[in-house]
One Martini backbone bead per residue (centre of mass of N, CA, C, O) as a GRO file, in nm:
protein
  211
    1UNK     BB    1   0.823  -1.911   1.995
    2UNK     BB    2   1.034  -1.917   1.686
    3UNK     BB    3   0.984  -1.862   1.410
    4UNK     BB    4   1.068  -1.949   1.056
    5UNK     BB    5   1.021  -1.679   0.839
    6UNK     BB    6   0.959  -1.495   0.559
    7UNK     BB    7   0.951  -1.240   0.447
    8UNK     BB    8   0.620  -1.082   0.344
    9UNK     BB    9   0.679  -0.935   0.028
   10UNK     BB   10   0.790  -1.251  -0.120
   11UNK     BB   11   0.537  -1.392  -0.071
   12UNK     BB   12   0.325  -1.183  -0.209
   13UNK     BB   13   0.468  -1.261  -0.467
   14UNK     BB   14   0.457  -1.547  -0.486
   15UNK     BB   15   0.143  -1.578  -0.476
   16UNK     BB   16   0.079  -1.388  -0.681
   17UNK     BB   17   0.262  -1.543  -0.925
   18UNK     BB   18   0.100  -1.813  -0.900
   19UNK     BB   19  -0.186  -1.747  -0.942
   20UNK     BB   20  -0.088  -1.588  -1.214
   21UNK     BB   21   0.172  -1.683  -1.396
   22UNK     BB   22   0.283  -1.341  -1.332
   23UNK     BB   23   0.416  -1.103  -1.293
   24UNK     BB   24   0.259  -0.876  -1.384
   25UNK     BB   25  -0.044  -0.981  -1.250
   26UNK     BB   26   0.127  -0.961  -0.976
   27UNK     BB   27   0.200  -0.638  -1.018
   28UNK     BB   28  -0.126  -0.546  -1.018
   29UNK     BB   29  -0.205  -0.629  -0.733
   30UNK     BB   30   0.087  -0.464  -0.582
   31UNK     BB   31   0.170  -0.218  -0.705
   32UNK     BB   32   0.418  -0.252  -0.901
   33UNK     BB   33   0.628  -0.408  -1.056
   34UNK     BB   34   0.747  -0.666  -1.198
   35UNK     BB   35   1.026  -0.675  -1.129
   36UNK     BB   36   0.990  -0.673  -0.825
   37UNK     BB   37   0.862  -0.941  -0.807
   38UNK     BB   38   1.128  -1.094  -0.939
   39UNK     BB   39   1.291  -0.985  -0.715
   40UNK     BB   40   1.110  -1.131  -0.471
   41UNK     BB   41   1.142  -1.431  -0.565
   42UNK     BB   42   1.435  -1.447  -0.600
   43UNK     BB   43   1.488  -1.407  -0.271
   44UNK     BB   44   1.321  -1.653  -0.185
   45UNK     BB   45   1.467  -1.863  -0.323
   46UNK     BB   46   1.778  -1.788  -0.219
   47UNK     BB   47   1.682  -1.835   0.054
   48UNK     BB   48   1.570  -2.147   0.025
   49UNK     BB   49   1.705  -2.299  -0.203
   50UNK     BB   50   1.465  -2.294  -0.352
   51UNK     BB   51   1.281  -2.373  -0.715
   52UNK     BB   52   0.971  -2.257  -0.776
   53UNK     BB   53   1.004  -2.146  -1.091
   54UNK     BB   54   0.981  -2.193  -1.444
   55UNK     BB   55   1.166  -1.970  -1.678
   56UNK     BB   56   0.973  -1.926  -1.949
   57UNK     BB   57   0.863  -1.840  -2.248
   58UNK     BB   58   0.639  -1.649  -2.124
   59UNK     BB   59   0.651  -1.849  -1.855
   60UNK     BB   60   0.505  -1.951  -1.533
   61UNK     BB   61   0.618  -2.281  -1.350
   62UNK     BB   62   0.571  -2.458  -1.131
   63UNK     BB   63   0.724  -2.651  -0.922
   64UNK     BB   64   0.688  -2.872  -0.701
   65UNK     BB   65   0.793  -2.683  -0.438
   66UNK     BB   66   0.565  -2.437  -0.547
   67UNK     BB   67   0.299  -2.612  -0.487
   68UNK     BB   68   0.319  -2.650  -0.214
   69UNK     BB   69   0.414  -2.362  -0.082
   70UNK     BB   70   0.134  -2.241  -0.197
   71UNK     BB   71  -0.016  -2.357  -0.043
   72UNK     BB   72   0.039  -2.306   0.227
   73UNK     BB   73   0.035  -2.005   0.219
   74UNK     BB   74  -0.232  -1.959   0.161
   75UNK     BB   75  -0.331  -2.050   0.421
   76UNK     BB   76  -0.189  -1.825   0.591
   77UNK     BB   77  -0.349  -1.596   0.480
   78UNK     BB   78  -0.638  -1.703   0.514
   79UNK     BB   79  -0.575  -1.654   0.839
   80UNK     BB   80  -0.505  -1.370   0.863
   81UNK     BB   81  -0.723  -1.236   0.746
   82UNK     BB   82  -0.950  -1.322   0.903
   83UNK     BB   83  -0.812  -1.209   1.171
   84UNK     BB   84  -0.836  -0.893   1.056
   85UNK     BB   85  -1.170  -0.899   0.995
   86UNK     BB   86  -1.222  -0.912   1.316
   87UNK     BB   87  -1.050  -0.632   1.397
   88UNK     BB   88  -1.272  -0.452   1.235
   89UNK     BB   89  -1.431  -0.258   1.279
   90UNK     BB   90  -1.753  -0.166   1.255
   91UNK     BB   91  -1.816  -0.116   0.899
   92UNK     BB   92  -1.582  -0.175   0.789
   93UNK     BB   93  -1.445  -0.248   0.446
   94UNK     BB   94  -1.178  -0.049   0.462
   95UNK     BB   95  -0.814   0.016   0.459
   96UNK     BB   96  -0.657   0.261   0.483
   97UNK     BB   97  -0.300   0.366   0.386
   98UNK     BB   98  -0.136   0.668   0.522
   99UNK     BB   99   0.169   0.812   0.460
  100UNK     BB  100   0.355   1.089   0.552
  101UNK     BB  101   0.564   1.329   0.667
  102UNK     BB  102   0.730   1.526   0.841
  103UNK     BB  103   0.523   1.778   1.005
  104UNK     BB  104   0.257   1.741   0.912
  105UNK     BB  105  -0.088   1.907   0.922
  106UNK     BB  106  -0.338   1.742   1.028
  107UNK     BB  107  -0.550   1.965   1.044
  108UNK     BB  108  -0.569   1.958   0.734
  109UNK     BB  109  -0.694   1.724   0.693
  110UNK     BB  110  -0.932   1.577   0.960
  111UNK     BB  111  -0.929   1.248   1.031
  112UNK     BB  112  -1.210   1.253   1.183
  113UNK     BB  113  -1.410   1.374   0.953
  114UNK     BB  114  -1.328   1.168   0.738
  115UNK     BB  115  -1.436   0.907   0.922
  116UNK     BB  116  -1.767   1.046   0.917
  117UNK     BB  117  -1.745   1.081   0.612
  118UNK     BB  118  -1.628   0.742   0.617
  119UNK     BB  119  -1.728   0.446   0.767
  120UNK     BB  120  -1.602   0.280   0.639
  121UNK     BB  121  -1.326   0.380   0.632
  122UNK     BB  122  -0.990   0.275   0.723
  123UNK     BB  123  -0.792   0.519   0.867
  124UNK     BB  124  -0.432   0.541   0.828
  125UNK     BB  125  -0.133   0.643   1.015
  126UNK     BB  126   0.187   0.748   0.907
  127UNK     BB  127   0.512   0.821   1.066
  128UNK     BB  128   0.733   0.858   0.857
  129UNK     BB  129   0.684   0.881   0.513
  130UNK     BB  130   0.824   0.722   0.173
  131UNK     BB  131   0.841   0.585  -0.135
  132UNK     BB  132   0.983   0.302   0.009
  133UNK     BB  133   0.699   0.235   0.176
  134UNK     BB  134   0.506   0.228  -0.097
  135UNK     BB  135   0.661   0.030  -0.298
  136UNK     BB  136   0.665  -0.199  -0.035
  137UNK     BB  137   0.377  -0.201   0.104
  138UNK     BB  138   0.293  -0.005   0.373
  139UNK     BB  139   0.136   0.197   0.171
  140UNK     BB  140  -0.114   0.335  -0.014
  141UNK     BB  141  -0.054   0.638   0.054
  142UNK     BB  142   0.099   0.969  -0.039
  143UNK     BB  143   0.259   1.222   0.113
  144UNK     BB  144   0.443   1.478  -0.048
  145UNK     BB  145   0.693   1.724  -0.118
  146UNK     BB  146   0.776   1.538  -0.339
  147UNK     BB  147   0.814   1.490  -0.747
  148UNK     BB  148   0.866   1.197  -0.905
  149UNK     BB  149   0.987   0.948  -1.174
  150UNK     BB  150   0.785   0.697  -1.126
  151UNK     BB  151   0.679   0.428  -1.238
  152UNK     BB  152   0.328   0.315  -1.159
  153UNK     BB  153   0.275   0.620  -1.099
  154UNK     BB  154   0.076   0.851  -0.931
  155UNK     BB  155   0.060   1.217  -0.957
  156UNK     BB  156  -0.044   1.508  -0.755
  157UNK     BB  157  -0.163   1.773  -0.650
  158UNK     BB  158  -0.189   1.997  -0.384
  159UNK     BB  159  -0.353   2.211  -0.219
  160UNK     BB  160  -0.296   2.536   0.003
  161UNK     BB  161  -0.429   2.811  -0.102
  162UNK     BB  162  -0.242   2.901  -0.273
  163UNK     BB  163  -0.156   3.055  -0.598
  164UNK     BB  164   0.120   2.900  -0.613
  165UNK     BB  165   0.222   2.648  -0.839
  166UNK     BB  166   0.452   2.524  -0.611
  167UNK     BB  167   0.244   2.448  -0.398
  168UNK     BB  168   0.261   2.201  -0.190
  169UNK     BB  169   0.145   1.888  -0.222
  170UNK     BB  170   0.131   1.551  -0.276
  171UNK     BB  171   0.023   1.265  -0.456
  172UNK     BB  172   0.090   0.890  -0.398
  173UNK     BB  173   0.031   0.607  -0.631
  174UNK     BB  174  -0.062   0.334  -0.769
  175UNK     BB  175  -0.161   0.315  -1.082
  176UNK     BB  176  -0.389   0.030  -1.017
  177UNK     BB  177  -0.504   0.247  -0.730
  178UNK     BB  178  -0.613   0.529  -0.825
  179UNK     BB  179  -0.953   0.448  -0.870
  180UNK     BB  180  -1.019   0.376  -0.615
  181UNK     BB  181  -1.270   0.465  -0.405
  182UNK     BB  182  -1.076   0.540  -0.156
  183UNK     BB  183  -0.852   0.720  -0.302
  184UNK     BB  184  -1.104   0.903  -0.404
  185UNK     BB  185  -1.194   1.009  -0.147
  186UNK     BB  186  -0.939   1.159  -0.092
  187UNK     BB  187  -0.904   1.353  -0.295
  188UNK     BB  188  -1.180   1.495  -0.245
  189UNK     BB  189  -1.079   1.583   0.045
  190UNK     BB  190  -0.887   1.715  -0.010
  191UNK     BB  191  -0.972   1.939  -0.220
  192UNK     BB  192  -1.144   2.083  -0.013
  193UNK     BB  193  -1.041   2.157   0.269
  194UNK     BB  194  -0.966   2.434   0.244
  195UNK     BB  195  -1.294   2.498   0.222
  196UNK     BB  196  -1.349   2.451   0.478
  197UNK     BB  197  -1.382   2.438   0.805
  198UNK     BB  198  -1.244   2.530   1.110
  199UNK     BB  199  -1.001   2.384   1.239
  200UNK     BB  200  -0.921   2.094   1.472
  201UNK     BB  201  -0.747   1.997   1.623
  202UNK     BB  202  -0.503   1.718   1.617
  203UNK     BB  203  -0.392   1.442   1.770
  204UNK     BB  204  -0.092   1.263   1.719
  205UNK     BB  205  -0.141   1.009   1.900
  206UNK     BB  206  -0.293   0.878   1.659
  207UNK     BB  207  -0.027   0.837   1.516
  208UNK     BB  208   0.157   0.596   1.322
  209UNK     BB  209   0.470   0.509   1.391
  210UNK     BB  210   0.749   0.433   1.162
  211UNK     BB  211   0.996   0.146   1.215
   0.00000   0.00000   0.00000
């Protein structure tokens, strides 16, 4: 059987925008900007062809057409969260997901190491991702070689041993996600990592490559 259904996150934006009446607060959600949040709302619109909310002076109201789709909608993440939450290992309570670039250096990471030193988090690793991959939320968190200024994103450099302070690579999250426990947690490893012992090569095919 073939579903007939909508990409994924303009769906996350209209349950997003729905639950909190607010392109803001479901930006606020989704790690995004308000703009992002509209436009992919306006996206789902089109594709059905069908007006889900009146958008009105600093207010969003939902159409009789979109109190049904949330309905249903909202019903169908929670059953999909549901059947995620059964697939994650035993102890992990959050799953990060980690962006990096071609080529990343995976030693330096350490990746089976951060995750015996956080059981709890399910580290994610995707392989090559970019700016468009962190933005559309593909990835929670991104490392690249490029630091440009996006709105709502917070970077910051990592060290890499060297001396020379153009080198390295950047970290780049959300800002609304810059401070959550798992993202502090890789951060605090990313700056010790070059301090720790002594690397042991890490298989790439442990890495999912995104497509």
């Amino acid at each position: 059987m073939t579903y007939l259904l909508p990409p994924l996150n303009p769906l996350r934006a209209f349950e997003a925008a729905a639950r909190h009446l607010s392109f803001k607060l479901a930006a606020h959600d989704l790690h995004v900007t308000p703009a992002a949040v509209g436009q992919q709302v306006k996206a789902l619109e089109d594709r059905l062809g069908v007006r889900l909310f009146e958008r009105l002076h600093k207010q969003l109201v939902l159409t009789t057409a979109g109190q049904e789709y949330v309905a249903a909608v909202q019903k169908g993440f929670y059953r999909i969260a549901d059947a995620t939450q059964r697939l994650k290992p035993s102890g992990v309570a959050a799953v990060l997901s980690l962006g990096v670039y071609a080529r990343f250096d995976f030693a330096r990471l350490r990746p089976d190491r951060f995750r015996a030193a956080h059981p709890a988090i399910g580290l994610r690793i995707m392989e090559p991702v970019g700016l468009p991959e962190l933005v559309e939320g593909k990835v929670d968190v991104l490392i690249t070689r490029h630091l440009s200024d996006h709105p709502g994103y917070r970077g910051e450099r990592l060290g890499n041993g060297s001396n020379d302070p153009g080198a390295g690579d950047f970290l780049i999250c959300p800002e609304g996600a810059a401070n959550c426990p798992e993202i502090e947690s890789l951060r605090a490893w990313l700056r010790d990592v070059d301090a720790a012992a002594p690397v042991v090569p890490f298989a790439r095919a442990a890495v999912r490559r995104l497509r």
